[in-house]
N, CA and C atoms as a LAMMPS dump frame, in Angstrom:
ITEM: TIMESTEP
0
ITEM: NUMBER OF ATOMS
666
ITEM: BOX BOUNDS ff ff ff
-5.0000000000000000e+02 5.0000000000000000e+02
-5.0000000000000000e+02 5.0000000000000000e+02
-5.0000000000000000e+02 5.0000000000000000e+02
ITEM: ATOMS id mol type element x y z
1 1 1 N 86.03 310.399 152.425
2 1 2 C 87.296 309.834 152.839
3 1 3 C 87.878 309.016 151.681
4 2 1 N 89.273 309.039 151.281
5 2 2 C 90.233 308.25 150.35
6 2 3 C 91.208 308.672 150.646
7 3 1 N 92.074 307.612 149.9
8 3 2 C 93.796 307.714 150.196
9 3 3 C 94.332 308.581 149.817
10 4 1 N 94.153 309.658 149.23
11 4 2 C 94.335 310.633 148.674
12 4 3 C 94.96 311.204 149.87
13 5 1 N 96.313 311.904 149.917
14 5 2 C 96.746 312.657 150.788
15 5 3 C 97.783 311.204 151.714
16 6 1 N 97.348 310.249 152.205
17 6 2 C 97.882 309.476 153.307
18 6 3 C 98.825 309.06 152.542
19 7 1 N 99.46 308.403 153.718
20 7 2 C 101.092 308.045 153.578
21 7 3 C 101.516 306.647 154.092
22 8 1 N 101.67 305.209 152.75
23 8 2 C 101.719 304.38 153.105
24 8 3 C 102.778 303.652 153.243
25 9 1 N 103.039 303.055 153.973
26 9 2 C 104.203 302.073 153.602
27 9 3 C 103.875 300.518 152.954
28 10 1 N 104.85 299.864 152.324
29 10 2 C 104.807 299.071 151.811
30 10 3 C 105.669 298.138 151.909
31 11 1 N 105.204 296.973 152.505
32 11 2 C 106.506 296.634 153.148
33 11 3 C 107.053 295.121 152.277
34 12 1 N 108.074 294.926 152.158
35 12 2 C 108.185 293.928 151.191
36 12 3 C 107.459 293.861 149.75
37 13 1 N 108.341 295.314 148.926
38 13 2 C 107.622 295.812 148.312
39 13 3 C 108.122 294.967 146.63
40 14 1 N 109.216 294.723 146.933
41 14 2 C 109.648 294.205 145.862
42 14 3 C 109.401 293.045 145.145
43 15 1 N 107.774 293.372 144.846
44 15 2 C 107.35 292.116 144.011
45 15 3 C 106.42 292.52 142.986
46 16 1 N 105.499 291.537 142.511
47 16 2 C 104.072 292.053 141.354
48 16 3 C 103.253 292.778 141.992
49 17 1 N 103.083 292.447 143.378
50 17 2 C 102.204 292.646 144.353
51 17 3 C 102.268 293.891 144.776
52 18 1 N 103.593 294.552 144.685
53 18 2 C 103.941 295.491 145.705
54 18 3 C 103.719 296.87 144.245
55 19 1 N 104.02 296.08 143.424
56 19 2 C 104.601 296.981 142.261
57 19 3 C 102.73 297.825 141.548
58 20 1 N 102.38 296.626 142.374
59 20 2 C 100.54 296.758 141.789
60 20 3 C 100.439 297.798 142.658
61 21 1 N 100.576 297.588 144.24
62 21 2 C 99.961 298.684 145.233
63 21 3 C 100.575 299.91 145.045
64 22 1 N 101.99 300.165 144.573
65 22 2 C 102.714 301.441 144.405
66 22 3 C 101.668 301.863 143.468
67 23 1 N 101.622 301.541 142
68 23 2 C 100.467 302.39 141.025
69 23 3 C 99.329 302.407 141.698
70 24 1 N 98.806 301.652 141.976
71 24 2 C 97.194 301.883 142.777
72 24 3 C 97.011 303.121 143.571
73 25 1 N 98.386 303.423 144.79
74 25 2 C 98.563 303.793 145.841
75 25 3 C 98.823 305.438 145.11
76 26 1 N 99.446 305.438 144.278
77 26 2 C 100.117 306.724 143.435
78 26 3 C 98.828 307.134 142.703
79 27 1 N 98.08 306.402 142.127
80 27 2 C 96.757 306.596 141.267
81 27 3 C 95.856 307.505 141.899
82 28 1 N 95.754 307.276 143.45
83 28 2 C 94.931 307.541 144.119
84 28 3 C 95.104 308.669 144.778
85 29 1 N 96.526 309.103 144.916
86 29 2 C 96.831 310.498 145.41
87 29 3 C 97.643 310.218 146.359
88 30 1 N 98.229 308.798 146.947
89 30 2 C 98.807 308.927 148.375
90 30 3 C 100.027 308.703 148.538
91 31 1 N 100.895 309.053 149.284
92 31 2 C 102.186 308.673 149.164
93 31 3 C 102.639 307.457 149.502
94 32 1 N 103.859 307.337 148.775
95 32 2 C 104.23 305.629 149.338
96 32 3 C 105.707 305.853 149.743
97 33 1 N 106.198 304.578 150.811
98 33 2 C 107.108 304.391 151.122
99 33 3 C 107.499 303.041 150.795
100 34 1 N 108.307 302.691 149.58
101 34 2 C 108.508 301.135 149.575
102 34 3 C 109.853 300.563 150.471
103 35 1 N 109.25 299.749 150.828
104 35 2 C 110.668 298.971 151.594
105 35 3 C 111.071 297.558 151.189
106 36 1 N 112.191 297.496 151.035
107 36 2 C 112.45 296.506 150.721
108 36 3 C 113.966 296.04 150.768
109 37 1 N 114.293 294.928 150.735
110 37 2 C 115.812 294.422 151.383
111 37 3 C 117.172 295.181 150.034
112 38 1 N 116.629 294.957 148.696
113 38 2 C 117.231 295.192 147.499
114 38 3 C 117.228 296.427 147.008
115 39 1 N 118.25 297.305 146.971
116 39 2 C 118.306 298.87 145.972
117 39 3 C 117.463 298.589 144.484
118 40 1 N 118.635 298.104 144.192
119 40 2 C 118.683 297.765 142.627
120 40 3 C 116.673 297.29 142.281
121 41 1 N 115.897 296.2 143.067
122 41 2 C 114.685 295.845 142.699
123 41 3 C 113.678 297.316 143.184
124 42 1 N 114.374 297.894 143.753
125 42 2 C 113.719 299.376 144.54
126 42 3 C 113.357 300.429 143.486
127 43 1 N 114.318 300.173 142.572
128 43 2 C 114.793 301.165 141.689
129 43 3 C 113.761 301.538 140.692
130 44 1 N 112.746 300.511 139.651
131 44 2 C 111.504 300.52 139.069
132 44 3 C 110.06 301.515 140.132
133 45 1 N 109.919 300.979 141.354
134 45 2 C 109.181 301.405 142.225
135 45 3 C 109.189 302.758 142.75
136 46 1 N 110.842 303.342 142.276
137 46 2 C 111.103 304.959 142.698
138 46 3 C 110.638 305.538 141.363
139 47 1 N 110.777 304.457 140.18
140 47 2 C 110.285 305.213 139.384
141 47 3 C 108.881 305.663 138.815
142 48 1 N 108.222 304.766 139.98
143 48 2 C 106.578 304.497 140.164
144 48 3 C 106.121 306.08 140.702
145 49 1 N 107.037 306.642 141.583
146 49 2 C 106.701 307.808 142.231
147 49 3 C 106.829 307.543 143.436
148 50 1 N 107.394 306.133 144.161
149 50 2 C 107.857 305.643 145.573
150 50 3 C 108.613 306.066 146.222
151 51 1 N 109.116 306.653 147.399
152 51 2 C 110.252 306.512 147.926
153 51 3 C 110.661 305.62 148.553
154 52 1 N 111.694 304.812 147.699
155 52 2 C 112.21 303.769 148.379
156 52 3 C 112.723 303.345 149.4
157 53 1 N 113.155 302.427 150.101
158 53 2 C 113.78 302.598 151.725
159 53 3 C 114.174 301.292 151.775
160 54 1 N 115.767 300.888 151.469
161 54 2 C 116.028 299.798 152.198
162 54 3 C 116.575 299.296 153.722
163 55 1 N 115.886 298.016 154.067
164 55 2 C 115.46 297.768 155.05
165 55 3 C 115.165 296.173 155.25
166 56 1 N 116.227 295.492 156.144
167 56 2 C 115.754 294.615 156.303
168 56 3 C 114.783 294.565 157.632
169 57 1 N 113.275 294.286 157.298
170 57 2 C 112.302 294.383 158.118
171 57 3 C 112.424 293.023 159.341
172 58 1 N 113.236 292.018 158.834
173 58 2 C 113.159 290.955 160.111
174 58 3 C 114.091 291.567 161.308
175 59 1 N 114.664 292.618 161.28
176 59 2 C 115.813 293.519 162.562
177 59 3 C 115.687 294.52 162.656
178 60 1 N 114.769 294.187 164.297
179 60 2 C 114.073 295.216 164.896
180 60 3 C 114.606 296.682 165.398
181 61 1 N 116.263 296.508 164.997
182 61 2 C 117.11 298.166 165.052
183 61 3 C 117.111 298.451 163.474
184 62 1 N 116.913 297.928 162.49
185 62 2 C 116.736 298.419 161.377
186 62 3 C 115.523 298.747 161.031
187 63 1 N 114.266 298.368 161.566
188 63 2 C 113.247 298.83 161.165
189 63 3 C 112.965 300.022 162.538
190 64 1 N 113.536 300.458 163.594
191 64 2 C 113.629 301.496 164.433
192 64 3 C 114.209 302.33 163.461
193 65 1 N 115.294 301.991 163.038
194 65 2 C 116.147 303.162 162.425
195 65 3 C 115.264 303.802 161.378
196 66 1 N 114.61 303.256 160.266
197 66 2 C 114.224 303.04 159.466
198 66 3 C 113.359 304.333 159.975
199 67 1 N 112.063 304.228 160.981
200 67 2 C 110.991 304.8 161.311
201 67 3 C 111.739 306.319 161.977
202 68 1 N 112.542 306.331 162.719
203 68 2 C 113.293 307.113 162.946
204 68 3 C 113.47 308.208 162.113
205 69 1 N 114.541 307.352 160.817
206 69 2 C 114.686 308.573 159.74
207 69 3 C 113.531 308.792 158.812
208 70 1 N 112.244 308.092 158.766
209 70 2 C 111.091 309.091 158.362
210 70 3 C 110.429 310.379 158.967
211 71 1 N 110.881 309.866 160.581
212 71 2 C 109.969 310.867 161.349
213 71 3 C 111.149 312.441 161.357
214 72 1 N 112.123 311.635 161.211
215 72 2 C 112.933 313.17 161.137
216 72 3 C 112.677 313.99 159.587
217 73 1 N 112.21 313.457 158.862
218 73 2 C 112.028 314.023 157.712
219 73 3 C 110.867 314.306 157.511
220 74 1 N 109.876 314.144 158.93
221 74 2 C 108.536 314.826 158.999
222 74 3 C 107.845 313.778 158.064
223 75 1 N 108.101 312.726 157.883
224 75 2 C 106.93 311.543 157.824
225 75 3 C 106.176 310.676 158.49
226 76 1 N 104.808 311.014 158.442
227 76 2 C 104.179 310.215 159.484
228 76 3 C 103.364 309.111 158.697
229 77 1 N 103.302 307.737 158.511
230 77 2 C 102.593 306.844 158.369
231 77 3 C 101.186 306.649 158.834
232 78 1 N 100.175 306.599 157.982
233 78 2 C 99.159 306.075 158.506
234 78 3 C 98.435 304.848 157.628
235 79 1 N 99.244 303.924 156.869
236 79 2 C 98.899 303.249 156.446
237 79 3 C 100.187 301.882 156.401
238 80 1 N 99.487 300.702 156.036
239 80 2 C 100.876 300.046 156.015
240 80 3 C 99.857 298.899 155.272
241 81 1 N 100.858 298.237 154.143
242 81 2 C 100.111 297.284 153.661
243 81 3 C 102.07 296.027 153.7
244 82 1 N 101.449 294.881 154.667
245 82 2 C 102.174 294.203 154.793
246 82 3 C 102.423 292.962 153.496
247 83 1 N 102.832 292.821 153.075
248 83 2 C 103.984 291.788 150.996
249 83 3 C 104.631 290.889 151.955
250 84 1 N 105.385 290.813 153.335
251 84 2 C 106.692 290.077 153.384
252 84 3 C 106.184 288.674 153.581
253 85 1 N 106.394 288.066 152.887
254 85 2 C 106.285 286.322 152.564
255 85 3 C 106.709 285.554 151.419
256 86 1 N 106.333 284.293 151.521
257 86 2 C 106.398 283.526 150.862
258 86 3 C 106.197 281.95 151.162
259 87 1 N 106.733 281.319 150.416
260 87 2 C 106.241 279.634 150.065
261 87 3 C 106.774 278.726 150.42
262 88 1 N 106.593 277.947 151.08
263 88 2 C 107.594 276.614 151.213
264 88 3 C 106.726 275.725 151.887
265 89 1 N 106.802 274.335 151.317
266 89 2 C 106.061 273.075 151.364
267 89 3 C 106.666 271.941 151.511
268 90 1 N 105.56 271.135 151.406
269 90 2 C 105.559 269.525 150.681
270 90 3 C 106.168 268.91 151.761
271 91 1 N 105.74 267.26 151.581
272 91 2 C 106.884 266.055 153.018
273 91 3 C 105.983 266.19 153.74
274 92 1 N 104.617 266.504 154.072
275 92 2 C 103.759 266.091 154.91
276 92 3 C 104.393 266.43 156.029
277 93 1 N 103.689 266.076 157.336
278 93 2 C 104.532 266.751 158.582
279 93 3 C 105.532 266.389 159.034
280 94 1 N 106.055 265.06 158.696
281 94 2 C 107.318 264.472 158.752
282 94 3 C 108.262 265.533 157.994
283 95 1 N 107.762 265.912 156.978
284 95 2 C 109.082 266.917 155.75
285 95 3 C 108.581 268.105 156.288
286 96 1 N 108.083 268.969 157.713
287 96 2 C 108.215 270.184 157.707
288 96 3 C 109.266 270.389 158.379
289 97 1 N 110.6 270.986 157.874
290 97 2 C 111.636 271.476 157.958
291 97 3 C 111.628 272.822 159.038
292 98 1 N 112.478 272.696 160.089
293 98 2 C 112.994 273.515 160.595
294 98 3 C 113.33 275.023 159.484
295 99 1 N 114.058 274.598 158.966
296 99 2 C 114.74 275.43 157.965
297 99 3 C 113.664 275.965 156.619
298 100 1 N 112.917 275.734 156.62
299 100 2 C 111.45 275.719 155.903
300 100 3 C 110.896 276.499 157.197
301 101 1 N 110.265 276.11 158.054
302 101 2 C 109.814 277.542 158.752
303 101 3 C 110.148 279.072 159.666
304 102 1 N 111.918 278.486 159.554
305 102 2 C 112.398 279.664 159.825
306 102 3 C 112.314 280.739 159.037
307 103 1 N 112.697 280.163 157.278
308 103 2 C 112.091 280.782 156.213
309 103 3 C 110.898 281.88 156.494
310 104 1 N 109.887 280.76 156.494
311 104 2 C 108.573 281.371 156.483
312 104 3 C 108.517 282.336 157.771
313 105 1 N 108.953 282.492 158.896
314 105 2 C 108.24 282.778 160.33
315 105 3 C 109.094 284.718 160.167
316 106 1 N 109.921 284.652 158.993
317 106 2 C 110.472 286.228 158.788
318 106 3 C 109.223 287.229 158.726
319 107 1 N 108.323 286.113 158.225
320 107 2 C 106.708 287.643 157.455
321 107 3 C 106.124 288.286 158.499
322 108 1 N 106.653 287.066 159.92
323 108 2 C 105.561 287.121 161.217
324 108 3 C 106.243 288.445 161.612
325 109 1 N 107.808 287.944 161.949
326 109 2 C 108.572 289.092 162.426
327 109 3 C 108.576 289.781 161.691
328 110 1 N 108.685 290.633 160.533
329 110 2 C 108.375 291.254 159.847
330 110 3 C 107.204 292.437 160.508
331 111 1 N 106.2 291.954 160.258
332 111 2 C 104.761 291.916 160.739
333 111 3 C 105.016 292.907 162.194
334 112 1 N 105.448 292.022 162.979
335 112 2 C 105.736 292.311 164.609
336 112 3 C 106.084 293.551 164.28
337 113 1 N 107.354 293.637 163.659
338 113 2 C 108.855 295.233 163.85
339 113 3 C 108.101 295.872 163.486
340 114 1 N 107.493 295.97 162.153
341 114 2 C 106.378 297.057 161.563
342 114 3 C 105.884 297.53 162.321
343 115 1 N 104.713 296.702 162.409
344 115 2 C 103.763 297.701 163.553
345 115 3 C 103.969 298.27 164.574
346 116 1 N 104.925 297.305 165.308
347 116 2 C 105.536 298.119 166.63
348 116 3 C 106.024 299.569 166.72
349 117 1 N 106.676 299.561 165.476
350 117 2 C 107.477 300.727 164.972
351 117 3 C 107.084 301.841 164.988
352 118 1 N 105.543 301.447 164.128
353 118 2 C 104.888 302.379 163.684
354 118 3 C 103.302 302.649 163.945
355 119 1 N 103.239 301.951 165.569
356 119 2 C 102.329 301.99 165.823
357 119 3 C 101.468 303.506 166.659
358 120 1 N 102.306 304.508 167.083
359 120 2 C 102.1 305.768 167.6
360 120 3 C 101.73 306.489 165.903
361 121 1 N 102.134 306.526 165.046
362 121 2 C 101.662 307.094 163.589
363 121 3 C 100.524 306.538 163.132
364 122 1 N 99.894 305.221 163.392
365 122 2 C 99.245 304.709 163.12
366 122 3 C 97.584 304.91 163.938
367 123 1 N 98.035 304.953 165.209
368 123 2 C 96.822 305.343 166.031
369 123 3 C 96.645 307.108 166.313
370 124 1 N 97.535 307.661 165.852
371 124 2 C 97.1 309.27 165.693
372 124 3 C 96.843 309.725 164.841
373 125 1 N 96.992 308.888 163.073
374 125 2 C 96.218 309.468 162.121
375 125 3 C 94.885 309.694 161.746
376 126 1 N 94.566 310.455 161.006
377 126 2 C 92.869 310.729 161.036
378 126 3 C 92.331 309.954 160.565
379 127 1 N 92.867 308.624 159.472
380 127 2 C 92.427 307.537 159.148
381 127 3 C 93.301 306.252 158.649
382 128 1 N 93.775 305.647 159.434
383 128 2 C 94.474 304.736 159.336
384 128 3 C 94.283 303.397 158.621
385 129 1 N 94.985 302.807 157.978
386 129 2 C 94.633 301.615 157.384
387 129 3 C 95.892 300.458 157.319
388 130 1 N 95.701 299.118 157.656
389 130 2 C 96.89 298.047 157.588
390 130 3 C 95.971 297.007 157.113
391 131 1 N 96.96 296.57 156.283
392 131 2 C 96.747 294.753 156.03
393 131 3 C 97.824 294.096 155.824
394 132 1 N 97.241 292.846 155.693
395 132 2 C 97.885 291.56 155.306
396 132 3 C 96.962 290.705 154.536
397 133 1 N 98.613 290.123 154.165
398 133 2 C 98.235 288.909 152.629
399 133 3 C 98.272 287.641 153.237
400 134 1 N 96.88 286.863 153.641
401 134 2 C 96.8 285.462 154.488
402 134 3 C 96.625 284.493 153.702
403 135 1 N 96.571 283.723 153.88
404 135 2 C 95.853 282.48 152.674
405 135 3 C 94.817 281.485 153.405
406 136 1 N 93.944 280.886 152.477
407 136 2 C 93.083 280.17 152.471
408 136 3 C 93.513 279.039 153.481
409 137 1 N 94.594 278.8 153.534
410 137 2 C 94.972 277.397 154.46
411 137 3 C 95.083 278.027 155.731
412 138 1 N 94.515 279.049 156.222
413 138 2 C 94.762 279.077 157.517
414 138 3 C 93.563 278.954 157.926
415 139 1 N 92.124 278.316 157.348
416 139 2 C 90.639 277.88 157.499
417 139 3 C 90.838 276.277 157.452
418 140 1 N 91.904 275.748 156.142
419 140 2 C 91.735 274.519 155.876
420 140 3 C 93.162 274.17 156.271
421 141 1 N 93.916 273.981 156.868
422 141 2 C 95.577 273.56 156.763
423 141 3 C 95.791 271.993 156.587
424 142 1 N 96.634 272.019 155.505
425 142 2 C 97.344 270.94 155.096
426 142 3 C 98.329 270.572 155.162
427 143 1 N 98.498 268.786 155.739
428 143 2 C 99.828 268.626 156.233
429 143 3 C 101.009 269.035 154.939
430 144 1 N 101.079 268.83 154.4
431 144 2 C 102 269.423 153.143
432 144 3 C 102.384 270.973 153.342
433 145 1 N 101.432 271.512 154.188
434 145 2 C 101.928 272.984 154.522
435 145 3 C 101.839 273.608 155.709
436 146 1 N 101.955 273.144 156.259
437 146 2 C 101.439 272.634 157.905
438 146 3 C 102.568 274.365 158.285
439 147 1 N 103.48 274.287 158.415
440 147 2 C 104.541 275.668 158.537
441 147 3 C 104.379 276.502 158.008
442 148 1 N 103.933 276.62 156.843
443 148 2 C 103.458 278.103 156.502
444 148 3 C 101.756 278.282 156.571
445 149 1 N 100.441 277.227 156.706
446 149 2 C 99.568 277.729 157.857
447 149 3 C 99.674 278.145 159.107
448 150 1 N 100.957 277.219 159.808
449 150 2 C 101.137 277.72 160.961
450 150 3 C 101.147 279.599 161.453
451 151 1 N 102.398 279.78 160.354
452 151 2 C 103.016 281.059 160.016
453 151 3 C 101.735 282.061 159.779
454 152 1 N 100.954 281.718 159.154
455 152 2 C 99.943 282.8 158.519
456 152 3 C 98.838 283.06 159.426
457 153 1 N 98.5 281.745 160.172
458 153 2 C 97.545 281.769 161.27
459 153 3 C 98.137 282.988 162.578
460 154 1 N 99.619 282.899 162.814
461 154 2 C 100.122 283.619 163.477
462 154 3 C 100.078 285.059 163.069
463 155 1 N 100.345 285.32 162.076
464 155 2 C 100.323 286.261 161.33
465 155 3 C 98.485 286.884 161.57
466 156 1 N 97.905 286.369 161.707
467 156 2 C 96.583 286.819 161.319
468 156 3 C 95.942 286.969 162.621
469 157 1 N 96.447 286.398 163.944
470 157 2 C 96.228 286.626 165.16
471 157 3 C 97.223 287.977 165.538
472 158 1 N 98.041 288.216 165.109
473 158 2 C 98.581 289.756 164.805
474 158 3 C 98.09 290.626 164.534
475 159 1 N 97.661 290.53 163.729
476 159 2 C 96.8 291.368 162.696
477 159 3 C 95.323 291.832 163.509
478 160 1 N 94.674 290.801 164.227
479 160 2 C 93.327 290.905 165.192
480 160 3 C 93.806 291.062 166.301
481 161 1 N 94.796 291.058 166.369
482 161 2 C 95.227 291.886 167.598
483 161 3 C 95.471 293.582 167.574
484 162 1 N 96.467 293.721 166.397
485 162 2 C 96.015 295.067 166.232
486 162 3 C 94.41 295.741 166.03
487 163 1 N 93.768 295.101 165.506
488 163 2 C 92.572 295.697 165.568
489 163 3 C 91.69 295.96 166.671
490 164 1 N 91.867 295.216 167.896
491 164 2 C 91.54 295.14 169.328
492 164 3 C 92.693 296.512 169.939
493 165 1 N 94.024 296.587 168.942
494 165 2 C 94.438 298.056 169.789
495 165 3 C 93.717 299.097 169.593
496 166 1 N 93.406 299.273 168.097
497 166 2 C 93.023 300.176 167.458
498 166 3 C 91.554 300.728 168.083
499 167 1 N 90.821 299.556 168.436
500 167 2 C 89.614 299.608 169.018
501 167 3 C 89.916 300.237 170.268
502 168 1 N 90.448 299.766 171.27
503 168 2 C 90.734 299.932 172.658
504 168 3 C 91.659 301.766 172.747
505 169 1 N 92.028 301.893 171.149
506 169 2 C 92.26 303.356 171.343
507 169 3 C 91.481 304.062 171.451
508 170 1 N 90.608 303.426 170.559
509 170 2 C 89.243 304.539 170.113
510 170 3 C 88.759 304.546 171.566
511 171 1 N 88.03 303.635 171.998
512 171 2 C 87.609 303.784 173.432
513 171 3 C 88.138 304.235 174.583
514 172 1 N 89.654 304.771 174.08
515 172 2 C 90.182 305.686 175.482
516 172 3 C 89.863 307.519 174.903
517 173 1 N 89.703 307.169 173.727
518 173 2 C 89.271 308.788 173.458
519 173 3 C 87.906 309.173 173.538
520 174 1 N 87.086 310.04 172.955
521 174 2 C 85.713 310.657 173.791
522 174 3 C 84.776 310.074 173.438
523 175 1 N 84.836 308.793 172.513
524 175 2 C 83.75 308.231 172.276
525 175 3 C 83.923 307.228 171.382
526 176 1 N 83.009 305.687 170.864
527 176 2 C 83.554 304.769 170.217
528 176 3 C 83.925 304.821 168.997
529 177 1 N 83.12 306.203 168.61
530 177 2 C 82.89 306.927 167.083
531 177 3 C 84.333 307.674 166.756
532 178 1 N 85.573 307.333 167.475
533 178 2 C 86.979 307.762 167.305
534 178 3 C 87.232 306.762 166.702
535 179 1 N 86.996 305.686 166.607
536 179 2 C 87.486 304.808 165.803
537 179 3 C 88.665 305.275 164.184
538 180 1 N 89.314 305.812 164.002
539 180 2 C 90.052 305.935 162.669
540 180 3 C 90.7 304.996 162.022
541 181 1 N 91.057 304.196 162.838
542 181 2 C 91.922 303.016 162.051
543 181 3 C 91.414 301.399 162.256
544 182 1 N 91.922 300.855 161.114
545 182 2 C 91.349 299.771 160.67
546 182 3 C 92.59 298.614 160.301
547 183 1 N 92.437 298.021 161.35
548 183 2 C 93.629 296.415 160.761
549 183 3 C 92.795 295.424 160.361
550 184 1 N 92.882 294.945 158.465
551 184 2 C 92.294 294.065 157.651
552 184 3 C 92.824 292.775 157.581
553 185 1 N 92.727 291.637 157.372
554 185 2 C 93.195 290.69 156.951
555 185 3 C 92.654 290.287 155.237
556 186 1 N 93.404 290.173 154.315
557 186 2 C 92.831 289.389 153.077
558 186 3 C 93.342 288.25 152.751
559 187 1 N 92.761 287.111 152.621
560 187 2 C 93.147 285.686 152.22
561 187 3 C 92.249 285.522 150.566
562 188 1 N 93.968 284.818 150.079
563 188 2 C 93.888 284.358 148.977
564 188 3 C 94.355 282.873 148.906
565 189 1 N 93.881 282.301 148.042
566 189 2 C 94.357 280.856 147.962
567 189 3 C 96.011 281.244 147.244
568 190 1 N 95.915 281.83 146.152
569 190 2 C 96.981 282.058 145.749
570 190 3 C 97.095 283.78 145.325
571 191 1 N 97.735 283.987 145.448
572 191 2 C 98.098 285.707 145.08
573 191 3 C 98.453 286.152 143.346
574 192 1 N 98.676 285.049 142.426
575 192 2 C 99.192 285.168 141.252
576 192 3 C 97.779 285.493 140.911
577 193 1 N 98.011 286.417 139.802
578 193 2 C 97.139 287.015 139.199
579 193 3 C 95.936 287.731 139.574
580 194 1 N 96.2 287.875 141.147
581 194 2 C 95.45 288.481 141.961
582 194 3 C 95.631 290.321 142.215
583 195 1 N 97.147 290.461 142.051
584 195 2 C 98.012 291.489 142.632
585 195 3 C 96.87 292.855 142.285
586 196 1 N 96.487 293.261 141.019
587 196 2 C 95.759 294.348 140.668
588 196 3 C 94.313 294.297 141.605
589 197 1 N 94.128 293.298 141.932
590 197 2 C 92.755 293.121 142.917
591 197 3 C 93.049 293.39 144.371
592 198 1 N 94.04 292.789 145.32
593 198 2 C 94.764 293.126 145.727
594 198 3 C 95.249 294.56 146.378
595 199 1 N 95.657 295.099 144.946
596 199 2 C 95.713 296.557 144.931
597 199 3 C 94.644 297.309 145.521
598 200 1 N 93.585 297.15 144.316
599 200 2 C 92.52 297.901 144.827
600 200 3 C 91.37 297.573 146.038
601 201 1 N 92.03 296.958 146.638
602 201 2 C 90.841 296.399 147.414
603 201 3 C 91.913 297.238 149.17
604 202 1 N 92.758 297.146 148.859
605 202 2 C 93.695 297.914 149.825
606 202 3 C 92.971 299.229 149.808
607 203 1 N 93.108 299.663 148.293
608 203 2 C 93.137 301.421 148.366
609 203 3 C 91.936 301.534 149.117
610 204 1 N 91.049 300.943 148.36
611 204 2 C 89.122 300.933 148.957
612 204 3 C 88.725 301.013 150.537
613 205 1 N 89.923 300.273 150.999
614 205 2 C 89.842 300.664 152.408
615 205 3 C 89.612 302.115 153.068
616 206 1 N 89.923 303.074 152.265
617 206 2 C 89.664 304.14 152.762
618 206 3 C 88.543 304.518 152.855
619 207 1 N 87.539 303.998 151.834
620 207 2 C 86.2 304.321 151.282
621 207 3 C 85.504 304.215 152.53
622 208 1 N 85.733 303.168 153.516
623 208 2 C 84.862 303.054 153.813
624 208 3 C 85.072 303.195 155.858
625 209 1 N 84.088 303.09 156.336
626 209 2 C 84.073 303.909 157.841
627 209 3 C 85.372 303.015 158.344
628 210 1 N 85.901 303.028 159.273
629 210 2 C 86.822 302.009 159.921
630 210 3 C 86.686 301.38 160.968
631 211 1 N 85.493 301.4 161.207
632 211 2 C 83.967 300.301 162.313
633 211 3 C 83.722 299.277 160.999
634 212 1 N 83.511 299.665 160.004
635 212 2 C 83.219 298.962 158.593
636 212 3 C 84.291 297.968 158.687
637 213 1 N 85.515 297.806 158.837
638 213 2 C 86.447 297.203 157.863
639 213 3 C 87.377 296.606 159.326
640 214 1 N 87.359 297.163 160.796
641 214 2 C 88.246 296.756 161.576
642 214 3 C 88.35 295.294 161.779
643 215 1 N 88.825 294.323 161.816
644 215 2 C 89.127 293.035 162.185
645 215 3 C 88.158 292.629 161.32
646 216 1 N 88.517 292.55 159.554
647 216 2 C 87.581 292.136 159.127
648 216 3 C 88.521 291.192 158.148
649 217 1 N 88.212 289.569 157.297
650 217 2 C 88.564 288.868 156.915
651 217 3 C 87.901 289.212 155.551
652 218 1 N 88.724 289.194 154.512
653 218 2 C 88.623 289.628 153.184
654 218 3 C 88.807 288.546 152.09
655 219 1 N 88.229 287.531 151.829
656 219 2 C 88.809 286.673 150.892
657 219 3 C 89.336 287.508 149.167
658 220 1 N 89.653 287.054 148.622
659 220 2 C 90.039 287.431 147.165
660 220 3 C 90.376 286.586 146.426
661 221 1 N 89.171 286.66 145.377
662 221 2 C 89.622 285.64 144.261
663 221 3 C 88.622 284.193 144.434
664 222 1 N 87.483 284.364 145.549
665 222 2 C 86.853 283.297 146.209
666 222 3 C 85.734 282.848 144.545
C-alpha cells in the first residue's frame, strides 16, 4: 500500500506547508487537488502538477459546490490533508479578542465543510487518509493563547471524531478488518521548518495498516 494512485486534497494549500505536501504528494505518484482562497498563490502549485481549485473553505455552498464539480469530473477523494490556520495571541485572557478567535475558529469550520463534503469519498475508498496540523498547546494551553488552544483542541476533537466514523464504518461492513481509512492528528509546537517533515510523514500514512494510524496523535519536531 502507498499513495501512489490516490487522490488528495489539500486544503489551505497556499503556503510552505502546502507547497511541501504538493511535491511530496506528486513524488509519490498521487494526485492532488489544491484549494485555496487565491488564483494567483494557486498558480506555482499548478505548476507543481496540482490541480488547483479556488474555494473559500469557511462556506459550506462553496465547498458543496466545490465537491460537486469534482465528482462530475469523475473525481473521487480519498485523502485530505487539512493547512487552514493560523496565529493569533498575546493579552493573557483578558486580551483574548473576540475578533482574534473568530479569526482563528475559520480552520475549525474549515475542517467541518471538508469532511462533511467529502465524507461518502472518503469512507468508500480502498484506503483513505486525513489529517491535521494541531499544536503542542492543546496538551499545555496558555493564557496568552488561550483562543487558538481553544480552536485546535476543537479541531482535534473533530478529527477523533472522524476516526470513531471511520471505525463505526468499518464495523457496519463484514468485519473489523474493513477498516480503510484513517483520521490522524499531528502536533507541532511550531510548523516553521517543519513543512518537508510534515510532508512526509502525511505521505507515510499510506505505508501503513489504517488500525495502525486511526485516531492516532503524531507529534513532530518533539
Amino acid at each position: 500500500m502507498s499513495a501512489r494512485g490516490r487522490c488528495v486534497l489539500v486544503a489551505g494549500a497556499t503556503s510552505a506547508s502546502g507547497a511541501a505536501a504538493v511535491r511530496a504528494l506528486r513524488a509519490a505518484g498521487a494526485t492532488v487537488v489544491a484549494v485555496g482562497r487565491d488564483a494567483a498563490r494557486l498558480g506555482p502549485l499548478s505548476a507543481l502538477g496540482a490541480r488547483g481549485a479556488v474555494c473559500d473553505l469557511t462556506d459550506d455552498t462553496a465547498v458543496a459546490a466545490l465537491s460537486a464539480a469534482l465528482r462530475a469530473d469523475g473525481v473521487r477523494v480519498d485523502g485530505i490533508l487539512h493547512l487552514v490556520g493560523g496565529w493569533r495571541g498575546g493579552g493573557g485572557i483578558a486580551g483574548q479578542s473576540d475578533a482574534d478567535y473568530r479569526a482563528l475558529e475559520g480552520g475549525l469550520t474549515a475542517l467541518r465543510h471538508v469532511s462533511r463534503a467529502f465524507w461518502d469519498d472518503l469512507v468508500a475508498a480502498p484506503a483513505a487518509r486525513t489529517a491535521i496540523v494541531s499544536s503542542t498547546a492543546v496538551a499545555r494551553p496558555l493564557a496568552g493563547g488561550a483562543n487558538y488552544a481553544a480552536v485546535k483542541a476543537a479541531e482535534e476533537a473533530w478529527a477523533r471524531a472522524m476516526a470513531q466514523g471511520f471505525a463505526k464504518a468499518a464495523d457496519a461492513g463484514a468485519s473489523a478488518a474493513a477498516l480503510r481509512a484513517a483520521s490522524v492528528i499531528f502536533r507541532v509546537r511550531s510548523l516553521a521548518g517543519l513543512e518537508d517533515d510534515l510532508a512526509a510523514a502525511f505521505v507515510g500514512l499510506w505505508d501503513a495498516e489504517a488500525s495502525a494510524v486511526n485516531d492516532q496523535v503524531i507529534t513532530l519536531g518533539a
